[in-house]
N, C-alpha and C positions, 0 to 999 in steps of 0.2 A: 559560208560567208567568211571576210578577214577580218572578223571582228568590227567591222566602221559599224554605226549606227543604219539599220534601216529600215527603210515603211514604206509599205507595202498602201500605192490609193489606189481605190476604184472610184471610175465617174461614171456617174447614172444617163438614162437616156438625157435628160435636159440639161445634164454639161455638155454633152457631145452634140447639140442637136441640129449646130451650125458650124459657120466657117468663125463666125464672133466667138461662140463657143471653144471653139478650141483653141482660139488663142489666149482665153483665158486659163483653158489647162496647161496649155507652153510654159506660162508667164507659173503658173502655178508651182508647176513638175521642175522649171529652172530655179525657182527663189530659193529650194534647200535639195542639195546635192545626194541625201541622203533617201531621198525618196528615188526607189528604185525600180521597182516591178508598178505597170499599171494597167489594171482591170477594165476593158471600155464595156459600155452597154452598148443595145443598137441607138441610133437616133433618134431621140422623143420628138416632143411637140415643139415647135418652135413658137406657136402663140396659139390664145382661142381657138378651137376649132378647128388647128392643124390635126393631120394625121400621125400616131407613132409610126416607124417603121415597120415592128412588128407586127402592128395591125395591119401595115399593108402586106407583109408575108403572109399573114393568116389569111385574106381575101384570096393571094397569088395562088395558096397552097386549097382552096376551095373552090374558086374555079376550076384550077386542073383536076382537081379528083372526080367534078361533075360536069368536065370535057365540054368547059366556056372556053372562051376566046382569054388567053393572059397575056399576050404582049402587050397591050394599055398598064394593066397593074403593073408589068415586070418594067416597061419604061418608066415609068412614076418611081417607080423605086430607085432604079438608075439616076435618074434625074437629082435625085436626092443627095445620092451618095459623089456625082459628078461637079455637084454645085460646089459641094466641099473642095474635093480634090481640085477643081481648078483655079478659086481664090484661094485658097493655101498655096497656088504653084506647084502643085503635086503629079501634073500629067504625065510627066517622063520617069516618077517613080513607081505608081500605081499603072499595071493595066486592068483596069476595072472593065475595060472592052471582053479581054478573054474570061475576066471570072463572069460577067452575065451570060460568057455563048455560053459555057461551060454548066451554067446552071440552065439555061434553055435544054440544053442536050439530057440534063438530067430531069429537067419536068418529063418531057417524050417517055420520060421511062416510068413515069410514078412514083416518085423518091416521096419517103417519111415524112411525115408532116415536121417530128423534130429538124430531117436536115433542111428543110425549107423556113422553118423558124431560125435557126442557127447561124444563117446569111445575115443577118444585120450585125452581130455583135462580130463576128468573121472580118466583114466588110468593115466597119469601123475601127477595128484592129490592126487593118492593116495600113490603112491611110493616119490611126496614130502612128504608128511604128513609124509612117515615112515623112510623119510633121516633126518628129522627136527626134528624129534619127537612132533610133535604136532598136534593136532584134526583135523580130517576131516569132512567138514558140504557139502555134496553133493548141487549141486549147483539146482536140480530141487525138493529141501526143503525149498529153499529161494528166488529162484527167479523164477516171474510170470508171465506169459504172459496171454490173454485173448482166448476167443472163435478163433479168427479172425489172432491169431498168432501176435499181437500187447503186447508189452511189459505193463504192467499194475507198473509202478511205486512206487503209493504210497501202493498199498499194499506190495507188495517189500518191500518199506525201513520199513513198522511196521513191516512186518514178522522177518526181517534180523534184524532190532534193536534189535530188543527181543532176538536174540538168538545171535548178536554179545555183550550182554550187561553180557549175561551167560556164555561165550567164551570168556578168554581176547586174546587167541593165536588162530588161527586158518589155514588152507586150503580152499581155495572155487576155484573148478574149473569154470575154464569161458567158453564162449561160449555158454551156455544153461541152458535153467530151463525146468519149468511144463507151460503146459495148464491146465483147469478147470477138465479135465476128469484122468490126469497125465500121459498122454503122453508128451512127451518131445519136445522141439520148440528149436531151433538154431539160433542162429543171426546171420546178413550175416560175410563172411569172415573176420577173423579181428575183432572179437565182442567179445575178451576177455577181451580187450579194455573196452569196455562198461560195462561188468560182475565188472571190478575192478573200475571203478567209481560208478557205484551202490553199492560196498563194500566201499567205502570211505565216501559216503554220508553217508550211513546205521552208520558208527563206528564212527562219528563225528571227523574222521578225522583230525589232521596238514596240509595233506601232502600224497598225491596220486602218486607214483612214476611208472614210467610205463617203466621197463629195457628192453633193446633192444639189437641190435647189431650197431647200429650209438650215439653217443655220443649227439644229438640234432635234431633241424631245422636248414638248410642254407637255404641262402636267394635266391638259386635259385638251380635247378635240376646240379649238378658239370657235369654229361655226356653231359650238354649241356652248362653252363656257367665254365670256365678256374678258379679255387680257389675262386667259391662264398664266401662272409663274412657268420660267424657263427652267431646265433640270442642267443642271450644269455637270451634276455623275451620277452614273445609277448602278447598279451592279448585275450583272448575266443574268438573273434569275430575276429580276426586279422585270427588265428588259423584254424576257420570252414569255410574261404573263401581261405586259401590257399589249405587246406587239401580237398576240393572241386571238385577243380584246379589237384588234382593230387599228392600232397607232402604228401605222404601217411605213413606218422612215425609213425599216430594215428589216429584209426578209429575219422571219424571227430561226428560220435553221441556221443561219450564219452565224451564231452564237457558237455552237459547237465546235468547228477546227480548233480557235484562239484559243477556245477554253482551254482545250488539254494544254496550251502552254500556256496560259496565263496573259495573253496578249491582248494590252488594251484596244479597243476600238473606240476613233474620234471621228464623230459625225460632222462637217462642213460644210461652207456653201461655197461653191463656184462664184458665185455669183457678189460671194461678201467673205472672201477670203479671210479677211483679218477678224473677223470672228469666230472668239473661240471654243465653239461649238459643245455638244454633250461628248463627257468619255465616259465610257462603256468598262465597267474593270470588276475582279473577281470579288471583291469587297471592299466596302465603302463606308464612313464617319457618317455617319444619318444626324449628330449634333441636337438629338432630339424629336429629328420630326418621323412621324407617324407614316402620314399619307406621302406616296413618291408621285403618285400617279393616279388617274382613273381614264378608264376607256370603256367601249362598249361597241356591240353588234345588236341588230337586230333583224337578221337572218335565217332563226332559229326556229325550231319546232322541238314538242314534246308527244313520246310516247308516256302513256301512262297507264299502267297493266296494276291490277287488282288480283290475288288469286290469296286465300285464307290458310292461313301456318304458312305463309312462303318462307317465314325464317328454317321452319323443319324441313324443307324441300332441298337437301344435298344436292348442290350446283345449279337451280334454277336460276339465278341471273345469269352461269356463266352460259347457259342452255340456249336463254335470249339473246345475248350477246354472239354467239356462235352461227345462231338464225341469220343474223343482222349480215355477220362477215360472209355467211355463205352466199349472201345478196350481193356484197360488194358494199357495201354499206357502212361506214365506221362514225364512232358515236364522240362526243363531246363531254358529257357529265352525267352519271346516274344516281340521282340522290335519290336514299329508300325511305321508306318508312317498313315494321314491321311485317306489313300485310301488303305492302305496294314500291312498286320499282319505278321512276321514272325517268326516262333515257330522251336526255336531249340530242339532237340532231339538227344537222345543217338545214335549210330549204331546199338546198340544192340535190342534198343525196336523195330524198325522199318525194321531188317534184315528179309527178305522172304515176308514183309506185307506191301511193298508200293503201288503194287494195292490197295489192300482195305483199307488202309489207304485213297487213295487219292480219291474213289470210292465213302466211306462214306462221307466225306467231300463236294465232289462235290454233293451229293444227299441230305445230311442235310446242306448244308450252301449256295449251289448255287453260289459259287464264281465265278467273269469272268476270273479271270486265277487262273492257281494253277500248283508248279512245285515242285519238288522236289531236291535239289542239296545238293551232297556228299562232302566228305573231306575237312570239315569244319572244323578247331579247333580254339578254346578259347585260353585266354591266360588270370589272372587278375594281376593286378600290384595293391597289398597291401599294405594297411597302416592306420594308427590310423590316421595322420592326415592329409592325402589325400586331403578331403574335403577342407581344411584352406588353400590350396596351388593353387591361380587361375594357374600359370603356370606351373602345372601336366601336365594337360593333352597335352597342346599343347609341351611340350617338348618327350609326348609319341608321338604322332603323326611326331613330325617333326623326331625323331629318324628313324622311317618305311617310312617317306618318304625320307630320305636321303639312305635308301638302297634298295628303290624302292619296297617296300612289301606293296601291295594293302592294304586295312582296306576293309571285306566284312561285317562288325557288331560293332558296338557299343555300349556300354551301361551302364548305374552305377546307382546307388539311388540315392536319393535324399540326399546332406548332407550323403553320403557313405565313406565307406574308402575304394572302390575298384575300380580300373577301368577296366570292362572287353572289351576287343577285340578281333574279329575274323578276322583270316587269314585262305589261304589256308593251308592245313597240310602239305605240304610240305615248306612253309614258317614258321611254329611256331619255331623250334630252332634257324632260324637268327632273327627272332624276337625278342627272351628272349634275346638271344644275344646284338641288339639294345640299347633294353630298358634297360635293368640290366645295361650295359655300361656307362650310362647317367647319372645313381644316385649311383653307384658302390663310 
C-alpha cells in the first residue's frame, strides 16, 4: 500500500440481496475513499420467506447429484442475479448468459458441491465489480487451501499481498479459493467473514469492516432478553467465546487473520449507515464492568463415562478422546470429576451414531458405566475481567438458584473471562434471563 488510510468492507447476503441493496453499498463504498478492497456474499433474502441464494445452489447441487430435472432451479437463480444486473444497467458489462452455459456444461459433468456453492459469491462479485467500476481478482487466485481442504494462510497473505500491492481498488469474492490441484474448497457458512479478514490482513489494512443487516453485538440474544445493552467494544477473545455461544453477527474464525496484525473490526448496517456500530480490537477499558456478554446453545449432548482410579489410568481421557476422533467425531468441553469424565458434544455429530459411539467406547475404554444424555445446553457469561471478580460466579449461581434451574455442568479456565454453564434446554432462556438480570 502507499501509506493512505484503508479498509477493507465485506457485505453480507442481505446487503447485496437486491438492486436497492446495492445502491446502498455504491452510496456506501463512495462516501469514504479510503474504503478499498470489497468482500460480497451471495445474495440473501430479500423479505420473509425469500429464498438465500445459496440455498438455491445447495437444491441446484442435489438435484444433479441424484439426476433431477435443474434447469427450473438453475433459471431461478439466473433470474435472480439478472434482476440485479439489469436495474443497475449492468447488461452490456456482465455476460451472465455465458457464466450460466458455462455452469450447465459443468453440472453434465458432476462438479463439487463446493464449486456449485461458490457461484453466488462469484456471481455477485462480478456485477459489484461492474456497479463500482473496479477490478475483479477471483477469489480461488488468491486464496488457499491445502490437500486436506485446511486453509493454508500464509501462503494466502504472500499471494494476496502481491497482488493487493498491484491493485489499490479491488473485488474479492468470499467464501472460497483453490486447492493444490485448483479445484475449489468453500468455508463453512458464513466464511466470507473469513475471505475479508484474510483480505485485511493481506492489504495492511486500518480497518476491517464487516456490513450487515444489525447495527452491532448486544449483550444478550433480545428474543430472549427484553432491550439487552448495546456493546459498543469488545475485544478478540471476549468476541470468539460469545460468537461460540451462538451470537452469530460474525463467523467466530474471522477473528484470526486481523489478530496477527492487530486490526480492528467494525461491525455495520447497510441499512443504517450512520450508525456506529461494535469495534472488535485486541484490548479494551472494561471501566469496571464484569459481564461483556452472555449467549447460549441448546444443541448439545453429554457423554458421561464412569470408570474407578481413572485418575491412575495414564492417558484414559486422551484414549476416549482418540476413540471419538477415529469416528470423526470432535468434542466441545470435558469436565472431570476424579472417577468420571464427561464430554460434551454437538446433536449433530452424535445424531444416528450413539450405538457406536457408546459401543466403541465401551470396547476401547472399558468403562463401568457410560450413558448418554440429551438436551443439554450451555450458556457462557463473558467478559474481560471475569477472572478479577471472586463474586461472579456465586452471584451466577445464586441467580439459577433463586429460580430453581438445576446447574447439570460447569466449567471455565483457569484465570478465564468465561463462565460456562449447563442447563436443561428447556431452562436456558430463563437462565439468560436470570443471569443478564443480575449485571444488566
Amino acid at each position: 500500500m502507499t501509506g493512505e488510510r484503508c479498509v477493507v468492507a465485506k457485505f453480507g447476503g442481505t446487503s447485496l440481496s437486491d438492486e436497492a441493496m446495492f445502491r446502498k453499498v455504491k452510496k456506501i463504498a463512495e462516501e469514504d475513499p479510503s474504503r478499498r478492497y470489497f468482500v460480497p456474499s451471495a445474495p440473501g433474502k430479500r423479505f420473509p420467506g425469500d429464498a438465500k441464494v445459496t440455498d438455491l445452489l445447495i437444491r441446484l447441487y442435489e438435484a444433479n447429484r441424484n439426476g433431477k430435472e435443474t434447469e427450473a432451479v438453475l433459471s431461478g437463480i439466473f433470474s435472480r442475479f439478472d434482476g440485479i444486473r439489469t436495474s443497475l444497467g449492468l447488461k452490456e458489462k456482465v455476460d451472465l448468459e455465458g457464466e450460466f452455459d458455462l455452469i450447465r456444461s459443468r453440472l453434465a459433468e458432476s462438479p463439487s458441491r463446493d464449486y456449485v456453492l461458490s457461484r453466488g459469491e462469484y456471481l455477485n462479485g462480478l456485477l459489484l465489480s461492474a456497479y463500482l467500476d473496479i477490478p475483479f481478482i477471483d477469489a480461488a487466485e488468491v486464496i488457499f487451501f491445502d490437500g486436506n481442504g485446511e486453509l493454508e494462510p500464509e501462503l494466502t497473505n504472500r499471494v494476496l499481498s502481491r497482488r493487493l500491492a498491484r491493485q489499490p481498488y479491488a473485488v474479492i469474492p468470499g467464501f472460497y479459493g483453490s486447492r493444490p490441484d485448483g479445484s475449489l474448497q468453500i468455508f463453512s457458512r458464513g466464511g466470507s467473514d473469513i475471505t475479508g479478514s484474510l483480505v485485511a490482513r493481506a492489504a495492511g489494512a486500518d480497518l476491517y469492516e464487516n456490513w450487515t443487516d444489525v447495527s452491532g453485538f448486544l449483550a444478550a440474544d433480545p428474543r430472549v432478553v427484553d432491550r439487552p445493552r448495546f456493546i459498543r467494544t469488545i475485544t478478540y477473545k471476549e468476541l470468539r467465546e460469545l460468537s461460540y455461544m451462538g451470537a452469530s453477527v460474525l463467523h467466530e474464525d474471522a477473528i484470526f487473520p486481523v489478530k496477527l496484525s492487530n486490526i480492528p473490526i467494525r461491525i455495520r448496517n447497510t441499512n443504517i449507515p450512520e450508525d456506529e456500530g461494535t469495534t472488535i480490537l485486541p484490548s479494551r477499558q472494561t471501566d469496571g464492568e464484569t459481564l461483556v456478554g452472555i449467549a447460549g446453545r441448546d444443541d448439545l449432548s453429554v457423554i458421561h463415562i464412569e470408570k474407578d482410579r481413572m485418575d491412575a489410568i495414564v492417558g484414559y481421557a486422551a484414549n476416549i478422546l482418540n476413540i471419538l476422533a477415529s469416528l470423526g467425531i470432535s468434542f466441545h468441553h470435558t469436565p472431570a470429576g476424579i472417577d468420571s469424565l464427561d464430554i460434551i458434544l454437538s446433536d449433530a455429530e452424535l445424531a444416528g451414531r450413539e450405538d457406536d459411539v457408546l459401543r466403541a467406547i465401551e470396547e476401547g475404554a472399558c468403562p463401568d458405566h457410560i450413558r448418554i444424555e440429551k438436551d443439554l445446553a450451555l450458556f457462557a457469561a463473558v467478559g474481560g475481567k471475569l477472572s478479577e471478580d471472586p463474586a461472579f460466579a456465586s452471584a451466577v449461581f445464586k441467580a439459577l438458584s433463586d429460580e430453581k434451574i438445576p446447574v447439570r455442568i460447569h466449567c471455565s479456565s483457569y484465570r478465564g473471562m468465561n463462565l460456562i454453564v449447563g442447563v436443561s434446554k428447556q431452562d436456558l432462556p430463563r437462565a439468560i434471563r436470570a443471569v443478564y438480570g443480575v449485571f444488566a
